[in-house]
Every structure is written in structure tokens, then in C-alpha cells.
N, C-alpha and C positions, 0 to 999 in steps of 0.2 A: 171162437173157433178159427176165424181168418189170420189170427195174428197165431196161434198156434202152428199150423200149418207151414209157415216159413221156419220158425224156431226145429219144427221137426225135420224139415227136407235140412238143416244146417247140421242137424245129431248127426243124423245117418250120413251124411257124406265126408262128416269130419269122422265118424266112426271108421267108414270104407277107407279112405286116405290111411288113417292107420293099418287098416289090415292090407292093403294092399302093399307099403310101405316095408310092413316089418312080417308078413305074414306070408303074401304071394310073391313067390321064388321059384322058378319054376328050374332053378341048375341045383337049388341046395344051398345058394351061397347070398349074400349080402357083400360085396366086395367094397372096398372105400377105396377115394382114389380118382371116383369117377368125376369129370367134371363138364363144362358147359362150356362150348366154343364159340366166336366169333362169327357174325353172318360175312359168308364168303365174297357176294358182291351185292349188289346195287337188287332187289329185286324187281323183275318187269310180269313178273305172273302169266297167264298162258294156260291152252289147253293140255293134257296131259291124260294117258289113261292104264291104270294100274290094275290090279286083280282083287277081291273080295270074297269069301269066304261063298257069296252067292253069285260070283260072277266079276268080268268084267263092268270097272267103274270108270268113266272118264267124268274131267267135269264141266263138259258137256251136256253133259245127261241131268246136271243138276239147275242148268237155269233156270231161272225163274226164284230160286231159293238163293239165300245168302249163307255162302260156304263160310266155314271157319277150320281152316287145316291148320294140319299138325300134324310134326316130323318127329319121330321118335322110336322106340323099341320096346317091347314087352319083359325084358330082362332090366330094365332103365330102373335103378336101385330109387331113384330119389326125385328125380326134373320130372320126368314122364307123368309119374302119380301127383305129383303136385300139381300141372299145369292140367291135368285132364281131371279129376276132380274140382276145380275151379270151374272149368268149361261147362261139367254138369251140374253145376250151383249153379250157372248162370241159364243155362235150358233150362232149366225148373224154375226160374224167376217169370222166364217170359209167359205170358198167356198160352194158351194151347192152339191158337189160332197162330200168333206171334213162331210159335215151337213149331208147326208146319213148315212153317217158311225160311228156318233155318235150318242148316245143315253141318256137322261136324265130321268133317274126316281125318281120322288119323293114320298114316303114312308111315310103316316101319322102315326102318333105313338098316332092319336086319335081318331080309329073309334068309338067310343062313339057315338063321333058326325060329324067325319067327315062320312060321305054316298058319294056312288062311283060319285052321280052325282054331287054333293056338288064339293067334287075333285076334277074332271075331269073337272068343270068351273071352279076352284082357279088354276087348273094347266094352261090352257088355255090360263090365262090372261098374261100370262107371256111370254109364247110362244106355239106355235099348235103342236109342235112335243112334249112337254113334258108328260110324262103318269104319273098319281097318282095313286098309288096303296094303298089298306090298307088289313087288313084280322080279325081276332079273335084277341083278347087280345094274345092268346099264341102264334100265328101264327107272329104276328110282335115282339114281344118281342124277338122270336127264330132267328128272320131276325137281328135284332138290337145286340144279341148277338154275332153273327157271324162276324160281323163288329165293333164291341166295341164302337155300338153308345149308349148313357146313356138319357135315360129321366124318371123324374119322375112325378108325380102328384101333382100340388100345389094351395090346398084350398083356397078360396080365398071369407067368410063369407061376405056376404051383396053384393056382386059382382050378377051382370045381369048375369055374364058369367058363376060365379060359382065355377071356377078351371079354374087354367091354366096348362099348361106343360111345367115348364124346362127341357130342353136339349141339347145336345152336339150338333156342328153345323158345322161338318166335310163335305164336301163332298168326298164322296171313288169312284175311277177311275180304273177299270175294262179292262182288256185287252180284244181285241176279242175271247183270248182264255179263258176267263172267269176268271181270274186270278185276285186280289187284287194285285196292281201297284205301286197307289199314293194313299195317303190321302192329300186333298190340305187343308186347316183351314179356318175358318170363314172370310168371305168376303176376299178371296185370288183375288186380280184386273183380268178382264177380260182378259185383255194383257198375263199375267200369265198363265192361263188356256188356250186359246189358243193357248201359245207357248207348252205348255205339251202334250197338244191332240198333236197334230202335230210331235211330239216326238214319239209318240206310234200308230200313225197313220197306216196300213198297205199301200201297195205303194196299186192307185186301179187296179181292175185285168186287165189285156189285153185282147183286143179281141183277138179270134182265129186266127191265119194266115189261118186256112183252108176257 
């Protein structure tokens, strides 16, 4: 039964990656074209606080947990679903204990159109712990600089959708103490990521002897 259990959380999220891939489209289109850019500079990490479908989230609010963010958009034909499917392979690797203490946010870099409730069902689909957040043009731009995530705007005439967003497709790994750690790279394997959390894991606390 133990070894079942892994085999089946790998169906379902290789099934989800598919539908989410070729399935969830939310302009009607699949556009090709789109690609992956360049991290803009040097990342130095920082507080920062953005909007969530339940509220304001800074990640402030998350210390004590090990953030794992991520910059990207819900219209994102191909990087988006790749890299965040992965991320929830790897949540579901960890123990449930382990799975408290970690934290995934993902960061659309296109509230145009992405809207918190929009979001917070693309993040969902992936896994229930994950929170999307977005805020102002200036408010993500200032978040993405902070972490030398790079995306820009790419036109895309006679398209349903309109425009797409290139961009960089890092995730950046956050200590409890709010601290920039790792940058892991595009579709870095689950196995990977969960031997890293687990690296920076803190031990969990003790009950009181009193």
C-alpha cells in the first residue's frame, strides 16, 4: 500500500499537467511562441506584499515556514504548468508535518487578467495549500525586481488571447527566516526540491516537558 500511494499521487499530477496543458485555457487559445527569459539581475530577496484571493499576503506573515515562490501567469501555455505541477509532486512527497512548514506562492506577473478568484482556482488545481497572489502593475514589478525575476509583454496580433508574457521561470526558496537561500531553475525534478526543503527544513518544535 506504501509504495502504491507514491505511484498514484505521480498518475494524477502527470494526468493534471496534461489537462491543465492542453485542456485549461481560459482566452480559448493555445498560442505558440511563447518563451522563457533571462533572470534580470543578481537576486537579493526581501519582504514584499501582494493581494490573495483571501486577502493581503506579504512574506512576512510567512515566517517561520520555507517559502517557495514563483512568478508566472495563469494563461502561461506551457513553463507555468510544468513548474507548478512539479512543485506539487514535491508537497506531496514531504510528510505532513514537513508539508506545514512549507509554503508555495505563486505570483502572477499578469493582473490584467489574472483576478484573485481566477488565481486562486489556477493555483488550486495544482495543489490546495498553494496561494496566488498578484497586486498593481508597480506592486509586482517591485516584487519581481527584488528577486531578478524578468517578464515582459509579448504582442501577439490576430491572437484570441492577445499577448502573452515571457518570463523567467526560477523558483526562489526562502528560509523561515525570510532569507533568499536557493534559486532552483526551471522544471528542477521533484526528488531535487524535496531533498533541498529538507536541507533547510527547521527540526519541528518540541513539546514542553512542563
Amino acid at each position: 500500500m506504501t509504495k502504491t500511494l507514491p505511484l498514484l499521487a505521480i498518475a494524477l499530477l502527470s494526468a493534471l499537467l496534461a489537462w491543465v496543458t492542453f485542456v485549461w485555457n481560459p482566452a480559448g487559445e493555445n498560442p505558440e511562441g511563447h518563451q522563457r527569459i533571462a533572470l534580470e539581475g543578481r537576486p537579493r530577496g526581501g519582504d514584499f506584499q501582494l493581494t490573495s484571493v483571501d486577502g493581503p499576503v506579504s512574506l512576512s506573515d510567512l515566517r517561520g515556514k520555507l517559502v517557495l515562490l514563483y512568478f508566472g501567469y495563469t494563461a502561461c501555455p506551457d513553463i507555468c504548468p510544468t513548474n507548478l505541477a512539479i512543485l506539487a509532486l514535491a508537497l506531496r512527497a514531504l510528510t505532513p508535518d514537513e508539508r506545514k512548514r512549507v509554503q508555495v506562492v505563486f505570483v502572477s506577473v499578469d493582473p490584467e487578467r489574472d483576478g484573485l478568484e481566477r488565481l486562486a482556482e489556477y493555483a488550486a488545481y495544482f495543489h490546495p495549500s498553494i496561494i496566488g497572489v498578484t497586486g498593481t502593475e508597480r506592486e509586482v514589478a517591485a516584487a519581481a525586481a527584488q528577486y531578478g525575476a524578468a517578464y515582459q509583454r509579448s504582442e501577439q496580433p490576430g491572437s484570441a488571447m492577445g499577448y502573452l508574457v515571457d518570463h523567467s521561470a526560477n523558483t526562489y526558496l526562502i528560509d523561515p527566516a525570510g532569507a533568499l537561500v536557493n534559486v532552483l531553475d526551471h522544471a528542477t525534478p521533484s526528488e531535487e526540491i524535496v531533498a533541498t526543503l529538507r536541507r533547510h527544513l527547521p527540526p519541528p518544535a518540541r513539546p514542553s516537558d512542563e
